[in-house]
Structure formats: C-alpha cells, structure tokens
N, C-alpha and C positions, 0 to 999 in steps of 0.2 A: 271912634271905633263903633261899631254896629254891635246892641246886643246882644246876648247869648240865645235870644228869641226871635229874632232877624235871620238869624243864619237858620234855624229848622224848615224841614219838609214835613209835611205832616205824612202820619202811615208809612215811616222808616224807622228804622233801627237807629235810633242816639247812640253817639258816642260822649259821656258823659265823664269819663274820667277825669278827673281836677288838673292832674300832672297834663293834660291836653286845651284842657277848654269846650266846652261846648258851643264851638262854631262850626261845626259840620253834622250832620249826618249822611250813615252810610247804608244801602241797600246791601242786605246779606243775609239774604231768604236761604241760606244753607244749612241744610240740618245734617251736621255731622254722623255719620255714622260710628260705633263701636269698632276698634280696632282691634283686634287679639295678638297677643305678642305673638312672634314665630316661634312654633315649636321644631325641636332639632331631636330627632333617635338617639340612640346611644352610638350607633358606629358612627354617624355621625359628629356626634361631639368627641369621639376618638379621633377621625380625620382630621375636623380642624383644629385638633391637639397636638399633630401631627404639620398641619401646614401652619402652625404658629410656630414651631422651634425654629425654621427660617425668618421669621421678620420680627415675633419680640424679643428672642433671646440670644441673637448673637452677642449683643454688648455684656447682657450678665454673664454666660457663657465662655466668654475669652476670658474674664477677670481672672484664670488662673496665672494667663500667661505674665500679668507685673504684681501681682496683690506682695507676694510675699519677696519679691526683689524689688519692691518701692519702700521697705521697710529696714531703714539704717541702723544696725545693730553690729559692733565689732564684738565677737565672741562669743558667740552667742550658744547658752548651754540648753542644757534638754527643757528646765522650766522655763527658758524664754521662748521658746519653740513651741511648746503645748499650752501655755498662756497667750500667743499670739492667734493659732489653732483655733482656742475656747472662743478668742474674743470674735473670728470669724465664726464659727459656726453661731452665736449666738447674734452676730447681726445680721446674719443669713435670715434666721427664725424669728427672730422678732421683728425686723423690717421687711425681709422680701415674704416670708409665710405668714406672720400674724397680721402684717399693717397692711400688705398690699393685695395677699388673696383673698385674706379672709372678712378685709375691713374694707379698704379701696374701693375695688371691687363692684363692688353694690353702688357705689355713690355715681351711676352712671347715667346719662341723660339718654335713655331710650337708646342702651347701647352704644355710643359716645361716650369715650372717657378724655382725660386729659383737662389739664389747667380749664381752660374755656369751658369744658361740662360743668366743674365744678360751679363756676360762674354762673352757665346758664341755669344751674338747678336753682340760685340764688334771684336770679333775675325772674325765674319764674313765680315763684313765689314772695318776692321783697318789691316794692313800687320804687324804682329809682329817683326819685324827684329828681335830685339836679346832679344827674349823670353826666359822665367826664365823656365817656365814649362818641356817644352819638344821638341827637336830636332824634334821629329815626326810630332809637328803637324805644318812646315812650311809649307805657304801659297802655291801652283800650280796654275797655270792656267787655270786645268781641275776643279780646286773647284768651278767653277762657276755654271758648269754644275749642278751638285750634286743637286738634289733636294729639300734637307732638307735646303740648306743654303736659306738665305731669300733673295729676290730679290728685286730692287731697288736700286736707286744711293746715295749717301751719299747727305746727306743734306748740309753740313758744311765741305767744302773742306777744308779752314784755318783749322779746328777743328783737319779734318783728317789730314793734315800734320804736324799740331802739334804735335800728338800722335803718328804718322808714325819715325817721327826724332829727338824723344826724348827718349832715353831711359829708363831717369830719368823716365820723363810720365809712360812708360811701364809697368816698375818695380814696379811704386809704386801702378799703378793700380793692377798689378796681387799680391803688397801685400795686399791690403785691402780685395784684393778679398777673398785669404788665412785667413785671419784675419777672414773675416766678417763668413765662414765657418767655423774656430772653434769656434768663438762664439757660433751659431748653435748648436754645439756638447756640449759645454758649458750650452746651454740652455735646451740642451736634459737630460743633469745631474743633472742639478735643477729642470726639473716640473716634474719628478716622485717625487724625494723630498718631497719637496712645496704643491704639490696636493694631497697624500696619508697622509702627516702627517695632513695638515688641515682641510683634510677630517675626520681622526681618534680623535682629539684633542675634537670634539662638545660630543662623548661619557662620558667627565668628569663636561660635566654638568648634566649629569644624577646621578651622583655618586660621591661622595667626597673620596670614597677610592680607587678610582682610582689618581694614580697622575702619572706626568709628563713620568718616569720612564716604567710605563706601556702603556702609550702611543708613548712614542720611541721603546718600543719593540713587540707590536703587527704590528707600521709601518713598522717597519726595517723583519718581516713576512711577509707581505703582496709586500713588494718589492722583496724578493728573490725570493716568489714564481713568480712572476709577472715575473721578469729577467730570469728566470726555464723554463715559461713558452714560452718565446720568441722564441727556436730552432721549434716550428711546426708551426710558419708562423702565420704572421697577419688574413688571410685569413679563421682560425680554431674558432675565436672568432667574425670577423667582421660581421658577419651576424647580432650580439645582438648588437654593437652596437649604431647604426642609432635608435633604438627604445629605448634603455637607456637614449644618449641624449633628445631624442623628449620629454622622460615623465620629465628629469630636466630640459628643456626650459617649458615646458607647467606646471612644478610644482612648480620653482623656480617664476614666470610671475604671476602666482596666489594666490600665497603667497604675495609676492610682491603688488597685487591688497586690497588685503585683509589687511593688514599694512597700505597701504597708505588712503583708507579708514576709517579703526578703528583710527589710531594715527595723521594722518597730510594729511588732505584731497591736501592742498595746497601746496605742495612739490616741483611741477614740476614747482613754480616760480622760482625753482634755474635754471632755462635751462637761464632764464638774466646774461648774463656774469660779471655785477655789483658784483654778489656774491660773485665772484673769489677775486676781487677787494679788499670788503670787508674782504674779508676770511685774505689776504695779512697785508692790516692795521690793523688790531687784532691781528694777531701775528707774522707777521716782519720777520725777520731771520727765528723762528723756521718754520714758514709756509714756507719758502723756502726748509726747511728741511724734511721737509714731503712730499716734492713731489716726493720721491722716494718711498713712499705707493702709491701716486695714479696713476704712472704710470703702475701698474700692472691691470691697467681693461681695458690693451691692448696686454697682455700676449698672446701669440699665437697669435696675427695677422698675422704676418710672416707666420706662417703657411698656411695661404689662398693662398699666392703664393708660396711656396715650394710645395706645395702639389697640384697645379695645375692638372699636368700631369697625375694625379688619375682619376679626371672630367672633366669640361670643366669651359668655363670661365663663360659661362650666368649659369649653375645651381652651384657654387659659389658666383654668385651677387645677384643671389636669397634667396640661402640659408641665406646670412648674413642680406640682405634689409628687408627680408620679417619675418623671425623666429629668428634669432639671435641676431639683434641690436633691435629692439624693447622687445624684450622680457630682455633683459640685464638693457634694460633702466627700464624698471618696477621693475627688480628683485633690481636695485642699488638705485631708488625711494623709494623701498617696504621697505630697510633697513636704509636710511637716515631718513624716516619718524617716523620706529619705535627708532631710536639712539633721534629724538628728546625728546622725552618721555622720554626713558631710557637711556642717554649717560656715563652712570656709566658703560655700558655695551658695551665699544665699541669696548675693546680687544676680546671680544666672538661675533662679532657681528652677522652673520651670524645663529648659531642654539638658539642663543639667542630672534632672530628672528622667529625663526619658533615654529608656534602655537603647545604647549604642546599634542596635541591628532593626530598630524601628525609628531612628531620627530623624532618615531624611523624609520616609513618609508624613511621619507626625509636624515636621516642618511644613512639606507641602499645604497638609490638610490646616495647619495651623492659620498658615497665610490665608488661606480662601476664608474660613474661619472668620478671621480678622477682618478680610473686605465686606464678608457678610455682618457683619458688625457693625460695618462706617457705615454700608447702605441704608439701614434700619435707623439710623439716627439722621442721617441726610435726608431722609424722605421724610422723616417727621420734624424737620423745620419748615421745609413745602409746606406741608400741610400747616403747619400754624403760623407761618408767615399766611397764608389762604386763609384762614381763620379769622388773624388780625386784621386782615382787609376788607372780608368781610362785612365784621363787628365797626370799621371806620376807623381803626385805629393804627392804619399802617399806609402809606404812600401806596398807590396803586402799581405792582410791580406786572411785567410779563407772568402769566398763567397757565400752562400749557398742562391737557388731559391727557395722560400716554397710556390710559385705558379706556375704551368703552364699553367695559362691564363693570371697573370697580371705580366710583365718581374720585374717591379718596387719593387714587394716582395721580400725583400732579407733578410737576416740572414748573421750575424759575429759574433762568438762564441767570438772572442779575443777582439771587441770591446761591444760586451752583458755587457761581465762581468766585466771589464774595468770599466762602468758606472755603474755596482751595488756596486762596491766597494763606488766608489766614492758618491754614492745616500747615501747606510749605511753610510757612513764616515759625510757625510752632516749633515743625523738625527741627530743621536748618539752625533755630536758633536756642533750643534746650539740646540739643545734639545726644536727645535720650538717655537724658541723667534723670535723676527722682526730682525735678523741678516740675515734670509734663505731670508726673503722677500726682505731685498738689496741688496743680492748676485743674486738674480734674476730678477732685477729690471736690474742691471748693466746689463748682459747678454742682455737682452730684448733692452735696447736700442741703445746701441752699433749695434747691429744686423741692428736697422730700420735706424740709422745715414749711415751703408755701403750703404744700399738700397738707399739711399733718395743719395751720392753721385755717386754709382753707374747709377742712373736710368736720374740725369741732363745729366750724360756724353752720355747717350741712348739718351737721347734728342735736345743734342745738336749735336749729330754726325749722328746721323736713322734719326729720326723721323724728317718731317717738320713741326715745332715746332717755333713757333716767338720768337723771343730771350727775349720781355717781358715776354713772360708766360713761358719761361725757368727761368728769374731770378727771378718770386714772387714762382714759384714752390721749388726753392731751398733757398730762404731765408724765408719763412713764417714755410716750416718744419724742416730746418737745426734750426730759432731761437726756435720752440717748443721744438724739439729735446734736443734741444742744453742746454737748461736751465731745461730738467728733466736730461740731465746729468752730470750739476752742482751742482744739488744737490745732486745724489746717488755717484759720486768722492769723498763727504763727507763721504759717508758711505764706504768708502774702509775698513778701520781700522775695522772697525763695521759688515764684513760679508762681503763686495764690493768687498774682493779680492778674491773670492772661483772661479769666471765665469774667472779672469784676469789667475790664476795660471792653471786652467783645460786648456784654451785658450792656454797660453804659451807650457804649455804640446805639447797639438799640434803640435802647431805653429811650433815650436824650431824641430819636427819631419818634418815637412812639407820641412821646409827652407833648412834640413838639406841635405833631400832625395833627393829636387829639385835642390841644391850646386852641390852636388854629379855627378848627373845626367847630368848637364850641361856642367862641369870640365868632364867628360866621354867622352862627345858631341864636347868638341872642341878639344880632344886629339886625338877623331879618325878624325875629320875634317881636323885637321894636317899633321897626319900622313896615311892618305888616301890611297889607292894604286891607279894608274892610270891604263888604259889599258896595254898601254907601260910595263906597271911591271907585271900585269896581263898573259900578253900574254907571255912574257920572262918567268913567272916564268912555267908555262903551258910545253912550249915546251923546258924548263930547267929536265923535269920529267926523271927519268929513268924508271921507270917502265911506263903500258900500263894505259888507263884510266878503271877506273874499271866500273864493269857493272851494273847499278841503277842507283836512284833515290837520289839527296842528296840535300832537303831544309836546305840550312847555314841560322840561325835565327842571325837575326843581330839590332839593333837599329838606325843604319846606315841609313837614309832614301835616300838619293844621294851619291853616292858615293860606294867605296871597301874598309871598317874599315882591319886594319893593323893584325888582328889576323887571316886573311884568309890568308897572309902570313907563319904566325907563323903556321897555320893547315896545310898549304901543305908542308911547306918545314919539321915540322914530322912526318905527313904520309906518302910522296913522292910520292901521286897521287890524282888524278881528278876523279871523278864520270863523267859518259858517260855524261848522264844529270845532272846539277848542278845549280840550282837555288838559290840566296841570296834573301832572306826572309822578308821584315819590315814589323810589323802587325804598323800601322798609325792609331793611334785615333783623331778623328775629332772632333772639339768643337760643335759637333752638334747632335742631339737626335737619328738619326739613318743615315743607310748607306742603300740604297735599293741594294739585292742583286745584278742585274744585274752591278751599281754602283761600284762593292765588290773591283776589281782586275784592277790594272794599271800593264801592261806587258813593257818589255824594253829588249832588246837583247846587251849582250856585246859583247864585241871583240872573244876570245877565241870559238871554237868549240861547241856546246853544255851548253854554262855558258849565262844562265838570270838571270835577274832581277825582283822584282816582288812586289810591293805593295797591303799589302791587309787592307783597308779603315774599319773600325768601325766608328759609332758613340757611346757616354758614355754612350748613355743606351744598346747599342751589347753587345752580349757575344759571343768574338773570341773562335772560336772552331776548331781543324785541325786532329781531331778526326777522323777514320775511312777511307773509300776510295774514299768518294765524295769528298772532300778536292784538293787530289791529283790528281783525275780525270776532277776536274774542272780549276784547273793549267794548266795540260796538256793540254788540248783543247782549253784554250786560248792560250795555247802557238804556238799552229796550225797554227796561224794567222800571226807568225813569221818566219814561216817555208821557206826557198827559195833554195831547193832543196826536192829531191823526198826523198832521203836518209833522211834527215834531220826529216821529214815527216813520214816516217815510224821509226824513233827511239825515236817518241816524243811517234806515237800510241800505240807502242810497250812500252811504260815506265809504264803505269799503272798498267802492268802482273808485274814487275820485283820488286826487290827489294827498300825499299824505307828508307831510314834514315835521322832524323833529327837532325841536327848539332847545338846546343848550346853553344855559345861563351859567357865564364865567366871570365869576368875582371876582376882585382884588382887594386886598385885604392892605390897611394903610394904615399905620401910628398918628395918631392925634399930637397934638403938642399937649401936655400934663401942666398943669395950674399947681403950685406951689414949688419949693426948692428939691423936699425929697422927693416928690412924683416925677418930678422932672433928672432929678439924678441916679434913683435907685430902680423907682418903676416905671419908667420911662426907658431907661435904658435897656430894661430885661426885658419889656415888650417889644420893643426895635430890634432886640438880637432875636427873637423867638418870632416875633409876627413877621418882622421885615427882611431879617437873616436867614433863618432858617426853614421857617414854614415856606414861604416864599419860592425858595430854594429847591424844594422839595415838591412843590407844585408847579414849577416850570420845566423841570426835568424827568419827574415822572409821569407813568403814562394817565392820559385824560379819563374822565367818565364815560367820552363816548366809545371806546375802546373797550372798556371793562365792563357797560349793559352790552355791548352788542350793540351798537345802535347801523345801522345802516349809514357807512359817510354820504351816501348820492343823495341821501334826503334829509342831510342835518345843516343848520344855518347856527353857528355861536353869538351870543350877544352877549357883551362883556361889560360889566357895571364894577365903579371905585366902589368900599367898602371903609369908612375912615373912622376908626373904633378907638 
C-alpha cells in the first residue's frame, strides 16, 4: 500500500483524522459563514401552537378515550378511583411536563428531534471508530466546519473517552438506538389500532345489536381506508386537522367540567400523591398490575419530540402547557368523578361519560380525533424508516415526497401497508379487549426508557450539566419508568408481545442490513487499491483512454474499493476524466450546498476523487446537468496545467456515464469445528440468508441517488468474507 505521503497534494486541505487515514486530500476553500437561528414573533409561536395540536398531539389527546377502561378493577370504590386519578395526573407531570417539555425539549439537533437527534448530537461530538452504521459517515476534520454540526466543547472528557475507546460503549449505544426506533414503528402499529377501534367501540352503547363483531369490522374499514388514503401526503388533510383537535380539547375539557360538577365536585383532591399510596394498600399485587392501563395517558408524548422538526420548540411548550395538559387534566377529572358515581361502568368509561344529548356528536368528533391520531404516528414511521436509510441502516424502500414545501412529508408504499396489515391483524385478533392496551403500553414505554438513557448520555457528554442533576434526572425517571415497565412485562403473555415481535421484525432487518454493510466495509478496506496499483494498472492499458465523463459510485469513502480493479482490467480502459463517487450521509439535519462536495485529486492523469455530503433529511440527487457541471468546476480548483483545464471545461459538452459497482457478498468456509458450526452458520443465515435477501429484493442505489438509467452501466464483483 502507498504511504500516507504518496497519497498528498501539496497546498490542499488534509484530511487527517485517524478513524480515515490520511490518504486523501480534499480542496475546501469554503469559508463557512455564521448562521443565526430563526427567530419567530410571539403570534407566531401562538400559530404554530396552534398548527401543532393537529400532528403532535392527537395520540396523547385521545388517551382519554381507553386509559381508564384498559384498567381491570371489579368494584371499584372512591379511593381506587382517586388513586388511579393521582397516579395519571402525576404521570402526566412528570413525564409529559417535566421530562418532555421542559427537559427533552432542548436536546434538539438544530431543531430535529426524535431517537436519531439524539444520536446525531452524540455523533457530533463522540469519534465513532468502529461504527456499526455505516463506513460513510466516519468522522473528518472538515466536519467541524460544516454548519449544522453543533458547536462547543465536550463537557465530560472521561465520558468522551470512554465512549471513544469502547466499542462495547459504541455498539451498544447504536443498538438501543436501533431498538428504541422500531419501537416507534411499533408504536406506529398500535395507535391506529388502539385509537380507531376505541373510538368506534362507544357506538354499542347506543345499541345492543350491535356487537363486538361489527365493531371490528366497521374499524378494520376505516383503517384501510385511512392506510388508502396515506399515498397523497399528509399535507391533503392537515389543513382540518388543527381545528378537529381544538373542538376535542375544548369538548372533551367541558364535558369533563360538567361531570366533575354534577358528580364529584371534590376530585382534584386526588392531585395528593397519598392517593397513589392508598390505591397501592387496597389492592397490593393487582394495583401493580394495572399500571399498565395508566400508563397510556402518556401515549404520544414522544411524539412532542419526534415531531419537533415540523414547529419549533416554544409553540410546542405552548401548545402542551397551555391547551393540552390542562385540558387532559379536566377531561381525566371529568371521568374519575363521574366512575365514582358510576364504577359499574368503568370498562365503557369514556362515552359512558358523555352526556346522552351530546353523544353522537362527541362520537363523531371522537372518531376523526382517533384517525388524527393514527396519521401522526404513520407519518412518523415514514419519516424514520427515511432516517434509517439514510443513516445506512435500513434496506432501500420506495420514497415518495407529497410536499414540496415541507421536505419531512414523505410516503412508503411498502411500509404503508406493511402497517395495515399488521393494525387489521391487531383488531381482528384482540377484538378490543385490554390485551391491545398492553401491547401498547409495552411499545410506549420502552420508547421513553431509550430516551431517558439516551438523553443522560446527552448530558453527561454536551451538555454542562452538574453530575448531581444528571443522577436524580436519570434515576427519578429510569425508577418511574422502570416500575410501569414491571408491570406491563407481566402483561407479555396477555398482548405485551405484539410491539416486542413488530420490533424484532425490524430489528432482526436493521442488524442484518447494517452486518452486511459493515462486513462490505472492511472487505473493500482490506482489499483497497493504492495509487501504486492504481497508476500500474492505468499505464498497464492497451488501449487509449476513452473520451467522457465516468462517475464510478462506490461506498468507498477513503480509499480505491477492489472492484475498480475488476472494472478496468474487463473493459481495458480509463475514461479521459474519471471521477470515484461516495454520496456521505451525515448524522445531521442538512448539508448547505456550498458545504456539498469535498474534491481530492489522485495519482493517475485525469482520475479524482469526490465526496458529496447530505444530511438525513437531503434528498441526493445527480439527476440532470447541474450535477455534473458542479463537479467539474470544483474540479477546476485542482487543475495544474492549462491542458488539464481545458479538459475539465471541456467535459460537461461530452459524454457522461455513471458506473455502479454491485457486490456480492459470499460466506467463506470457517477453519475449526466451532467456527464452522456456531459462526459459520450464523454468518450464512445473516450474510447469505438474509442480507442477501434484502439486497435482491429491495430497491438499488441507482434508484435512490437519482441516478440517470440512460447513462448507468452496473458492474458486479463476488465479495467472499
């Protein structure tokens, strides 16, 4: 291999990072400018306070309609009633107000929230060495530069060198991370569920010939069409729904008022945490058991920071401070006080609640309610299924933008329906007993336990943060956390496993793709070419170089992968100009164009190098003649003859082709008896079963840069690892 002084140009910008190697350098005469956050007025951060109550909080919002009929209590007297009360209003307040607005919140990457910020605030500041993700997105030295990365010094040097030279550390963080993400998708498969069926379920109190049967099949209607209706963008409906919710917070609040007057003026003495207390010594065990119903009147909080990136942070603290948690609070007041009166009626509790001469309204608006609910968690699997692909850690699915003002709208036809199967499969087969509600309970808190470990490790590695209010932050919500999800691990058996097997689904995809990928990553690292081979193989040519344009698209981010080999020695020639290609996704929200393209000049005549930078919410595109016209003028900058110079100006008139190199990825035979029986075999089911798998059936690279098909030629090299 060629040393690390072989590979420089003199009078460029080294890339010098260890985790890379210094065999390149890149031209990046770009002198960043200062960006200023956007500032927003006051009626402004009211509006979008306003156009949030439609996309983040329909899920927490409906929680009234199962919270207190997912909790099994035969007889239930006035202090099991206001101990149930206490225990929601209190994880209302310490989870959706103190963890999520007032702590969450802030942990945002430039506006971005959700699993993956968290991540990328960690990628910004931690050096991944031996990252699971993806080859592409090792650390540079120019990533400082880069805009979007957040600025400031690490808090917690120890921290960061802990995490720096562990890789156990690494690993495990980027599984939870993985994890904490299907959950999400998980969770996205239960509140359509959950929210349409116990929306529809209050119609058989209107009528006894209505039973169970026709209420699974008027939902399991309203979900297909609802998942039907998904392909023409969020964006076709959201206009209605910001005034949907407004009139169930403001109808649900008044109802709510009207209960706790008529039936139990004195209710709101459950906010005494005593209740809780009490609730406990009355019924022991089983009250441990039931805290898997009251964690769902925190359902969708997560949603407030996944969906960040839609609004801002202050008309989300709004929206929840000022219209959403109070008015929850009345609407789960409004029903505790009427259960004490009537607790024969606690499995209905909700339309059981609502005054006879306002039902069928409240039904109506309930229902809409309820599909405003599934949308908000359907579109935020899009988007992090978009995320995961990204990042490299998900099979390349269909992609489809059904806005073009807001990039965040996206559409996936293969994961749409994916999730309707599995929503009908949910109905159909919990037939809306309290089994749905601990399969979503599970989902739900799993989710906030990644967050709450995720966001210590934010805090103790970013943010300066005194290490006491790092440890009561992480043991006060890990012990709440912790003990509603002792109780709903009871409920596996019981429904608990539906969010664990969606999950795994996942997962067992993710791990497989990202195995794949990395076993790819260290076979071209391996097997590399140097200049040295580079330039022998060049002037080994018998024929002339031919005349164009030829971007070789490679994964490759440093370095010459081994199939540029394998491509010249069977076509037996060089493109005039010949540029190798890594599109590099960045763990960070965008890339400013000028930002785009890191330039590097190899050995050989005419043959660059060329990185071009995305962040996961870009959409690479190489579509068209700006692409390559913007190539070539950066490449101007490496020009050191005149000749040279005019065959770069000259390349955008001529022809242009782009080269796609397709692996295969092959199991070795393993030397000894266990390599050969235990890990042998589990690479065969992963490299040759299922990666495999997953790469012949999903869509290609050339699909997903955009590549032009009239000008791409594939060349496919074995890979035997």
């Amino acid at each position: 291999m060629a040393s690390d002084s072989e590979d420089l140009e003199a009078g460029e910008t080294n890339v010098t990072d260890k985790a890379v190697g210094r065999t390149l350098s890149f031209s990046n005469d770009y002198k960043p400018h200062p960006r200023k956050p956007k500032e927003f007025a006051s009626l402004q951060h009211l509006f979008l306070a306003y156009q949030s109550l439609g996309v983040v909080y329909g899920d927490i919002g409906t929680s009234p309609l199962y919270v207190f009929s997912s909790v099994s209590l035969s007889n239930p007297g006035e202090k099991d009633i206001l101990g149930i009360f206490s225990l929601i209003f209190w994880t209302l307040t310490m989870i959706g107000l103190l963890k999520y607005v007032f702590i969450v919140l802030h942990a945002d990457d430039h506006g971005e929230g959700g699993t993956f910020a968290l991540y990328s605030l960690l990628n910004q500041h931690i050096n991944f060495k031996n990252r699971r993700i993806s080859g592409q997105t090792q650390r540079l030295d120019t990533d400082s530069n880069l805009k979007y990365y957040s600025g400031g010094s690490l808090q917690s040097k120890m921290a960061k060198k802990l995490l720096e030279k562990s890789s156990m550390a690494q690993s495990f963080l980027t599984f939870i991370v993985l994890l904490g993400t299907c959950m999400v998708i998980g969770d996205g498969a239960l509140t359509p569920a959950i929210s349409v069926l116990s929306a529809v379920q209050g119609i058989q109190l209107r009528s006894p010939k209505i039973d169970t049967n026709d209420v699974v099949l008027l939902s399991v209607v309203i979900l297909v069409l609802l998942f039907l209706f998904q392909r023409f963008g969020t964006s076709k409906v959201s206009i209605s729904f910001s005034p949907i919710m407004l009139l169930w917070f403001g109808s649900t609040a008044a109802i709510g008022v009207y209960n706790i007057v008529t039936y139990y003026p004195m209710v709101f003495k459950a906010l005494s945490p005593h209740y809780i207390y009490y609730f406990f010594t009355r019924n022991h065990k089983h009250g441990w058991e039931m805290l898997g119903g009251a964690v769902l009147c925190i359902t969708g909080a997560e949603a407030m920071f996944a969906d960040l990136g839609h609004f801002n942070k202050r008309g989300i603290q709004i929206a929840f401070s000022c219209i959403v948690y109070p008015c929850l609070l009345l609407t789960y007041g409004g029903e505790a006080a009427y259960l004490i009166k009537n607790p024969q009626n606690l499995s209905t509790t909700f339309y059981s609640s609502v005054p006879s001469p306002v039902f069928w309204p409240m039904f109506v608006i309930g229902t809409l309610a309820a599909i405003v609910a599934s949308q908000a968690l359907i579109s935020a699997s899009f988007s992090i299924i978009r995320q995961s692909m990204a990042l490299g850690c998900f099979p390349r699915v269909n992609m489809f933008h059904t806005s073009s003002k807001h990039e965040g709208q996206v559409y996936s036809p293969e994961v749409n329906y994916f999730l309707m199967v599995i929503c009908i499969l949910i109905v159909v087969g919990f037939k809306g007993g309290v089994e749905i509600g601990n399969a979503y309970g599970v989902a739900v808190i799993w989710v906030m336990l990644i967050t709450t470990c995720l966001m210590t490790v934010v805090m103790l590695v970013i943010w300066d943060t005194n290490i006491m209010l790092i440890s009561i932050f992480f043991f006060v919500f890990v012990s709440i956390e912790g003990v509603y999800m002792t109780s709903l691990l009871n409920k596996v058996p019981q429904g608990g496993w539906v969010p664990f097997a969606v999950s795994a689904f996942f997962l067992i995809i993710m791990l497989s793709w990202t195995y794949g990928r990395s076993k790819k990553h260290e076979y071209e690292v391996e097997h590399k070419l140097s200049l040295v081979d580079l330039q022998e193989l060049a002037s080994n040519l018998n024929s002339s170089r031919v005349s164009g344009v030829c971007f070789f698209c490679t994964d490759l981010m440093n370095g010459i992968p081994p199939i540029i080999r394998h491509y010249v020695q069977n076509v037996g020639s060089l493109h005039q100009i010949m540029v190798l290609v890594t599109v590099r996704i960045l763990p960070i929200t965008t890339v400013l164009p000028e930002e785009r393209f890191l330039i590097g000049k190899l050995g050989p005549k005419g043959v660059y190098r060329c990185l071009v930078q995305y962040g996961y919410m870009d959409h690479p595109n190489m579509e068209g003649d700006e692409y390559v016209a913007t190539v070539l003028e950066k490449l101007k900058d490496l020009a050191e003859s005149h000749e040279e110079l005019q065959l770069l100006e000259s390349g955008k008139d001529r022809a242009v082709t782009f080269v796609m190199g397709r692996t295969i990825l092959r199991t070795s035979e393993k030397t000894g008896w266990f390599q050969q029986l235990v890990i042998g075999w589990c690479q065969r089911l992963v490299i040759d079963g299922i990666y495999r798998f997953l790469q012949n059936n999903f869509r290609s690279s050339i699909s997903t840069l955009r590549i032009p098909p009239s000008k791409t030629l594939q060349v496919g090299m074995q890979y035997e690892i």
